[in-house]
TILUMPA-210576 format. One record per residue (C-alpha): x, y, z. Coordinates in nm, 2 decimals. Layout:
N
REC     c1     c2     c3
REC      X      Y      Z
...
//
This chain:
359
REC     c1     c2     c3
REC   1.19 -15.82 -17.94
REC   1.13 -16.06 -17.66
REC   1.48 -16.23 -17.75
REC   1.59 -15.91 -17.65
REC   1.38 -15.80 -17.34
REC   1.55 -16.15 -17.21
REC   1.89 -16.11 -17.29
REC   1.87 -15.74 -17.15
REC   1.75 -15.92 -16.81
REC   1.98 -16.16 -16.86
REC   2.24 -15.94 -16.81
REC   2.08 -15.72 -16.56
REC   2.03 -16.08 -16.33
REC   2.40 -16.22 -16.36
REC   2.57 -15.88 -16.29
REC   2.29 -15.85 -16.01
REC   2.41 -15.92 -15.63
REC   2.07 -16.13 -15.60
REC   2.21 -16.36 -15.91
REC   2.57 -16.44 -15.71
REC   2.39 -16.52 -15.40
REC   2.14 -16.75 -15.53
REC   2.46 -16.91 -15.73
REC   2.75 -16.91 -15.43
REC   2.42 -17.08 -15.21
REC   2.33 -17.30 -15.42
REC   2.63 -17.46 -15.48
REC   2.70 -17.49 -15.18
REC   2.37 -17.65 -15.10
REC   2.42 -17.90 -15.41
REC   2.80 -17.96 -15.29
REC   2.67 -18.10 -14.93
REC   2.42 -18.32 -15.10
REC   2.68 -18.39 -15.36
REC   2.92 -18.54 -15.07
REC   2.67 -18.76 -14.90
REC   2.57 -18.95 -15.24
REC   2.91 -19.00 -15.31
REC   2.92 -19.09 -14.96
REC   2.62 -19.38 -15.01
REC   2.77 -19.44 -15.39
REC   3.09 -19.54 -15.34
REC   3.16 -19.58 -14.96
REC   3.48 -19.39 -14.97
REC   3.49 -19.07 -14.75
REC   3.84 -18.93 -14.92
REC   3.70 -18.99 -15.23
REC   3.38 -18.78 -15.17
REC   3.56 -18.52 -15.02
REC   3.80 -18.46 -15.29
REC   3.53 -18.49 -15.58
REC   3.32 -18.25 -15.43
REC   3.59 -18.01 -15.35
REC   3.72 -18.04 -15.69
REC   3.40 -18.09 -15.90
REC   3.11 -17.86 -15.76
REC   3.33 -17.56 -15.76
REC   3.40 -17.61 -16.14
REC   3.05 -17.67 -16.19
REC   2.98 -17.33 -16.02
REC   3.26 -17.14 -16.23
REC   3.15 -17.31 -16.54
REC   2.77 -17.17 -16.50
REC   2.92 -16.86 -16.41
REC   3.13 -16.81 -16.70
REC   2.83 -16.94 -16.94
REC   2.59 -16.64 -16.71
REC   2.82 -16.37 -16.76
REC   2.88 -16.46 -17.10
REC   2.52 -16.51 -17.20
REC   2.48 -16.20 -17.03
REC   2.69 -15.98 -17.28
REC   2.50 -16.08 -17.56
REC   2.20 -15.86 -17.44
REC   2.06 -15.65 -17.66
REC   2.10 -15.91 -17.95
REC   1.84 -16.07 -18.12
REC   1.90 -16.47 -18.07
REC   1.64 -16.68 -18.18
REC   1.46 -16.88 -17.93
REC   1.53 -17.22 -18.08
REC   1.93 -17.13 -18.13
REC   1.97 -17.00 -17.78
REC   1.79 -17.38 -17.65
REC   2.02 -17.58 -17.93
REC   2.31 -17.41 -17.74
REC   2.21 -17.45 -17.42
REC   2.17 -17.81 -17.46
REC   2.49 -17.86 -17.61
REC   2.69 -17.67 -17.34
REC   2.52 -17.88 -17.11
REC   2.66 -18.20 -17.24
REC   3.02 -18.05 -17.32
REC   3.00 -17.95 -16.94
REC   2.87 -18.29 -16.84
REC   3.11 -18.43 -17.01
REC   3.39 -18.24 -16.90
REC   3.32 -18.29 -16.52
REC   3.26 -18.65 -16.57
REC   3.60 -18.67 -16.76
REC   3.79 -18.51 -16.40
REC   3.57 -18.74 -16.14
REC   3.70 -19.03 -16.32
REC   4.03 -18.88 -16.33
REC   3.99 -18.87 -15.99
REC   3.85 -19.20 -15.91
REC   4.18 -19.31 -16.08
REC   4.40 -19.19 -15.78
REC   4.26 -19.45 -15.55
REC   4.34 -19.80 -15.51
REC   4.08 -20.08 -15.69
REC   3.80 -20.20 -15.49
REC   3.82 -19.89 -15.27
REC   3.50 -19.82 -15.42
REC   3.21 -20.01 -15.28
REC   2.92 -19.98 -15.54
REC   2.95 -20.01 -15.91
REC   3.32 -19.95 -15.98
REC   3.44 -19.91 -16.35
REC   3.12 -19.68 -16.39
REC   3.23 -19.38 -16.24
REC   3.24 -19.19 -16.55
REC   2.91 -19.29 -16.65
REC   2.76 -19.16 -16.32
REC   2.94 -18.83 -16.29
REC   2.82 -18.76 -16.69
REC   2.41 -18.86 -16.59
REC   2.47 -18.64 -16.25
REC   2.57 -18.39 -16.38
REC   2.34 -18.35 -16.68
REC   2.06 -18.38 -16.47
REC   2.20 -18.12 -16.21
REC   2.29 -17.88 -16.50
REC   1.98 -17.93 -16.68
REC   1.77 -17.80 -16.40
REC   2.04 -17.51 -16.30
REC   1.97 -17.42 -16.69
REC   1.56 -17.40 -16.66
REC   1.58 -17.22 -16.30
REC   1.81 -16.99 -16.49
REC   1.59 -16.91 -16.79
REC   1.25 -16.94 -16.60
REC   1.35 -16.67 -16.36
REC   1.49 -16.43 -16.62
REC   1.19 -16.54 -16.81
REC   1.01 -16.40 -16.51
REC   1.22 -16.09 -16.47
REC   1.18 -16.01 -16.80
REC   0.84 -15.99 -16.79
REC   0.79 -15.79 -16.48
REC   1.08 -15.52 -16.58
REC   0.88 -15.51 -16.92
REC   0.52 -15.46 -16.66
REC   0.68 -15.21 -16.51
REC   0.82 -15.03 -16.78
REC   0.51 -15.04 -16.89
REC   0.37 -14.89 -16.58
REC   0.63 -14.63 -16.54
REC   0.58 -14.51 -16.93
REC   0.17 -14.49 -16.84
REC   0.28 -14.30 -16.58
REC   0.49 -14.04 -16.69
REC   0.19 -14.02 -17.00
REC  -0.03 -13.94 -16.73
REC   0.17 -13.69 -16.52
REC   0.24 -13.51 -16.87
REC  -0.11 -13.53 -16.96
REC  -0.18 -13.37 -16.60
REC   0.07 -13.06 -16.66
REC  -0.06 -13.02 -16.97
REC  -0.42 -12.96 -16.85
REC  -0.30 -12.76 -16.60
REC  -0.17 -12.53 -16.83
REC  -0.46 -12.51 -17.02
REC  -0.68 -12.42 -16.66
REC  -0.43 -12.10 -16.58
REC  -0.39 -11.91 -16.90
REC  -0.74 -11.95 -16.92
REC  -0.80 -11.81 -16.64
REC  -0.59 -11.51 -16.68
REC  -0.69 -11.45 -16.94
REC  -1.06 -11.40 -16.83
REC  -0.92 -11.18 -16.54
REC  -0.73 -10.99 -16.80
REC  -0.99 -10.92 -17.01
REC  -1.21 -10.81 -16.68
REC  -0.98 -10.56 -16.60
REC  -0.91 -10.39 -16.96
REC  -1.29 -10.36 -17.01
REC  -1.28 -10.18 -16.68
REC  -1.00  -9.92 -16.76
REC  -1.20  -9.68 -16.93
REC  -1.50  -9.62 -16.72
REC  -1.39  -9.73 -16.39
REC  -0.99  -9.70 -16.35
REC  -1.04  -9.74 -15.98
REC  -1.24 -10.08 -15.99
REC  -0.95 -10.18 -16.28
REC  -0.65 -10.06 -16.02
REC  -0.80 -10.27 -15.73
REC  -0.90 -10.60 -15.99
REC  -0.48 -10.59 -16.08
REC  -0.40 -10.59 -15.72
REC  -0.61 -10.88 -15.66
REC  -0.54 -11.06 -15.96
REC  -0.18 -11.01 -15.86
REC  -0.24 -11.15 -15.49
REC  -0.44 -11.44 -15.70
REC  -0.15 -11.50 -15.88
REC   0.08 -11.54 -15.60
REC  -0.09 -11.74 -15.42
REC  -0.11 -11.98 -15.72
REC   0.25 -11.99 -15.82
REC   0.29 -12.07 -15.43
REC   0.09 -12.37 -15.54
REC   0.29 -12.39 -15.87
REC   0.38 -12.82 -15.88
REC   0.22 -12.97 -15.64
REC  -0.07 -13.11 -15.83
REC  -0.31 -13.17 -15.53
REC  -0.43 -12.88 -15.27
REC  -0.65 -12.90 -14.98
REC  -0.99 -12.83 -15.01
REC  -0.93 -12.57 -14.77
REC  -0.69 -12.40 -14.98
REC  -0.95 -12.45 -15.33
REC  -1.21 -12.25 -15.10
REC  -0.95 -12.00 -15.06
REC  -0.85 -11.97 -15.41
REC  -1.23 -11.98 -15.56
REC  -1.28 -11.70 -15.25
REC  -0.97 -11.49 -15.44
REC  -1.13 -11.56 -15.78
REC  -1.46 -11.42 -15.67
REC  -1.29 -11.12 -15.51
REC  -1.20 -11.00 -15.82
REC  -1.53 -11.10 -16.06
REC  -1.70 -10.89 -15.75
REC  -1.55 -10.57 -15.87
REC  -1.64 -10.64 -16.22
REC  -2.01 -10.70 -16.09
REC  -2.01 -10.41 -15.77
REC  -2.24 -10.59 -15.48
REC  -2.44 -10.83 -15.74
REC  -2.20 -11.09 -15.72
REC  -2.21 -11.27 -15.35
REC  -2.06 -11.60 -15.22
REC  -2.18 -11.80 -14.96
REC  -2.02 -12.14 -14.81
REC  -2.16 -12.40 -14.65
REC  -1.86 -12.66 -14.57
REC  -1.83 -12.98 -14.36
REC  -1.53 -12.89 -14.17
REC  -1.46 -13.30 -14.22
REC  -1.37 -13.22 -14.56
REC  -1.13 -12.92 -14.51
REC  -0.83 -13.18 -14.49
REC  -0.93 -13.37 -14.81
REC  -0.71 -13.31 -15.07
REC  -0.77 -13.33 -15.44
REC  -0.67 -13.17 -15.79
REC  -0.53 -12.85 -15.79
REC  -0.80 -12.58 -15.88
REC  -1.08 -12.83 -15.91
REC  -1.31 -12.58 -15.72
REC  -1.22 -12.22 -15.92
REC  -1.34 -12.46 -16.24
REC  -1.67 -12.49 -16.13
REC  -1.69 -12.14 -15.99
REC  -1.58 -11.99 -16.32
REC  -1.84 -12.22 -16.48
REC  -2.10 -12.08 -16.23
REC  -1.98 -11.69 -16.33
REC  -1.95 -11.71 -16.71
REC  -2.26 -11.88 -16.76
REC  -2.50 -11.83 -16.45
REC  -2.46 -11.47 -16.49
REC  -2.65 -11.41 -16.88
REC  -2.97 -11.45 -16.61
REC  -3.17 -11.12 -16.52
REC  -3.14 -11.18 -16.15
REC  -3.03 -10.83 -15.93
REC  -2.85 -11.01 -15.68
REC  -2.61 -11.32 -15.77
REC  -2.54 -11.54 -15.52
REC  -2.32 -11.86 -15.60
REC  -2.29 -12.15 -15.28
REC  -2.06 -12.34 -15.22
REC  -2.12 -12.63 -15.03
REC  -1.94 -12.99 -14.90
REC  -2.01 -13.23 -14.72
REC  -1.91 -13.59 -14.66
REC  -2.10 -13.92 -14.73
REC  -1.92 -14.24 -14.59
REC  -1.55 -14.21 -14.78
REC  -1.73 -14.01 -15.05
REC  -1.63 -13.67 -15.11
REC  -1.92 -13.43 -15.26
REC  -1.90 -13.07 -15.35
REC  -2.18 -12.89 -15.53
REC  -2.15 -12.52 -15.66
REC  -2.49 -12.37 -15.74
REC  -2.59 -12.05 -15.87
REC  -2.88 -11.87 -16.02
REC  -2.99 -11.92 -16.39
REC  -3.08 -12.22 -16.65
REC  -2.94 -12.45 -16.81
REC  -2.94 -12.32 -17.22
REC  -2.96 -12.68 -17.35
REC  -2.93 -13.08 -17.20
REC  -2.55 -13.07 -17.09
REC  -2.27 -13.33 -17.26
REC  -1.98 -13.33 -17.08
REC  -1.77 -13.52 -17.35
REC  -1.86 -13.28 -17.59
REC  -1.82 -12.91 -17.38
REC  -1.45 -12.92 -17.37
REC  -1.34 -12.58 -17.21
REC  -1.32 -12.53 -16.84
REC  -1.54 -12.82 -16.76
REC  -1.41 -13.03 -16.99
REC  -1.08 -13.03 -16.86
REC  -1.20 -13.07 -16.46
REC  -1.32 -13.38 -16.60
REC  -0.99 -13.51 -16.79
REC  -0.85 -13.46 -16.48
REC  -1.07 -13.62 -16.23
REC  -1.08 -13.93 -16.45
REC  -0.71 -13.95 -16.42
REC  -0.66 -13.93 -16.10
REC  -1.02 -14.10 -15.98
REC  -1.05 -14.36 -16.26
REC  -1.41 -14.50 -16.19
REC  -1.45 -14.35 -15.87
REC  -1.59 -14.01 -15.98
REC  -1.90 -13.89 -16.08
REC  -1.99 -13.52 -16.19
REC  -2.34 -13.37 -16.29
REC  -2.47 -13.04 -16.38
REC  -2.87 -13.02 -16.33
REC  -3.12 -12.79 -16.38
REC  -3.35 -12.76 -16.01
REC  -3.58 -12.47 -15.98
REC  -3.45 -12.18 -16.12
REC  -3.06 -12.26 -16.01
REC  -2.86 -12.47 -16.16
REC  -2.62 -12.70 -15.98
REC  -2.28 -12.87 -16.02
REC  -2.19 -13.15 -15.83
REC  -1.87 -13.36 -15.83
REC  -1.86 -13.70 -15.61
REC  -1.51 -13.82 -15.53
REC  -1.47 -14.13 -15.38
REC  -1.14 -14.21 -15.19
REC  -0.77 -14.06 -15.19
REC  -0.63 -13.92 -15.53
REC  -0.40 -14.14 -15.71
REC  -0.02 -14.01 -15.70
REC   0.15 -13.93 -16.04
//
């Protein structure tokens, strides 16, 4: 498998426009130092120019060839040691062949032109260019080396990613048909004795739902607009429960702008109706409050009524349970989220500290 993650970058570096620039410059950086130690070799300026004009650019189109070519093969699994064996060999036929031409070369001058160590001419060009090829062959596989391990990081990434987005709708799906059907089930209990109260709930519910679809996407809402939507979501629990069911906000208008996961207010308001209201009190009052502390984020939502038994988050799944899910993936360790018993009310409160993370 990592044969192939390589090869696949393989290809996807030579057929990249980054590949042929680093190739076209640095041959042409290794051609100008090429000429001047041919320059200080052999003494002979015609000689330098034409084996450099001759030999770097086969070099080039020689490493080419072997890129593209080493290229095509991606996808298949080569073993590590075969792909090193063959590399090595190339190396020396190439070697070989360039040091077969610049003595070819070095023939089409008159003897003693040359000034340093003539008659070794084809010993020289075959250790040159070994050495120059064995390097251009461990740049090549170290950066592609390198590229295949941060396509395969960001694959990685990208496939967490989408897990989490998907994991996101899929909460989010959970929250709304949950929701109406609550809100459904409000209103048909209503139809029979009070058809009024039921024809005014469907109208709100229907205002509700519009608003939401609105919404329908986006993932994160202003705290403004979760105030607005926990307001709606009230409006039509305070038919079910005539003037006993009041709301009253206290909000940092700081915090208006902050925005964070779709409908993570309405959870903890629903939370607040369907469990603070088994208490005897006459009149039910549910706040709402927010306020800011430093680049922390804190919204509580109390209401009257106690706490049945000690509360487990990881085990209450429903409503709350999800709020959570989702505040942990988009706040990973920078969340916090309590429900305590004080006095005769009970309180939520969730902390949130910094932006949302995007998905």
């Amino acid at each position: 498998m990592m044969s192939t993650s390589l090869s696949q970058s393989l290809s996807q570096g030579e057929s990249s426009p980054g590949f042929w620039r680093a190739q076209i410059v640095g041959w042409i950086f290794l051609a100008v130092v090429g000429f001047f130690i041919r320059m200080a070799v052999f003494g002979n300026s015609a000689a330098a120019v034409w084996l450099t004009l001759v030999l770097e650019p086969l070099a080039f189109a020689m490493t080419s060839v072997a890129a593209v070519l080493h290229g095509r093969r991606a996808g298949k699994a080569d073993a590590p040691l075969l792909v090193l064996v063959s590399a090595v060999l190339l190396c020396l036929a190439a070697s070989a062949l360039l040091a077969s031409v610049s003595s070819a070369i070095h023939q089409m001058f008159p003897p003693g032109s040359m000034q340093v160590m003539p008659g070794n001419e084809y010993r020289l060009a075959f250790l040159y260019y070994m050495g120059i090829l064995s390097i251009w062959t461990l740049v090549y596989f170290g950066v592609s080396a390198e590229l295949s391990a941060r396509t395969e990081r960001m694959s990685k990434m990208k496939a967490e990613t989408r897990s989490l987005q998907l994991e996101l709708e899929h909460l989010r799906l959970q929250i709304e048909p949950h929701f109406l059907f609550n809100a459904l089930n409000t209103i048909v209990a209503e139809i029979a004795e009070r058809p009024a109260i039921a024809e005014e709930m469907t109208r709100r519910l229907a205002d509700y739902l519009r608003y939401s679809l609105d919404r329908r996407g986006r993932g994160l809402s202003r705290l403004e607009e979760e105030i607005e939507a926990a307001q709606a979501y009230l409006r039509i629990q305070a038919l079910r429960f005539d003037t006993q069911l009041e709301c009253q906000c206290q909000i940092d208008p700081a915090t208006l702008q902050i925005n964070l996961p779709l409908m993570t207010l309405q959870g903890l308001v629903e939370n607040a109706i369907k469990h603070g209201m088994r208490s005897a009190h006459e009149r039910f009052v549910i706040h709402i409050r927010t306020r800011l502390e430093g680049d922390e984020l804190i919204i509580q939502v109390e209401n009257p009524g106690r706490l049945q038994a000690p509360f487990d988050v990881v085990r209450s799944g429903g409503g709350l349970g999800n709020l959570c899910r989702r505040l942990e993936l988009r706040y990973a360790g920078r969340h916090a989220f309590s429900l305590d018993q004080r006095g005769d009310s009970t309180v939520a409160e969730i902390r949130l500290r910094g932006a949302p993370e995007p998905l």
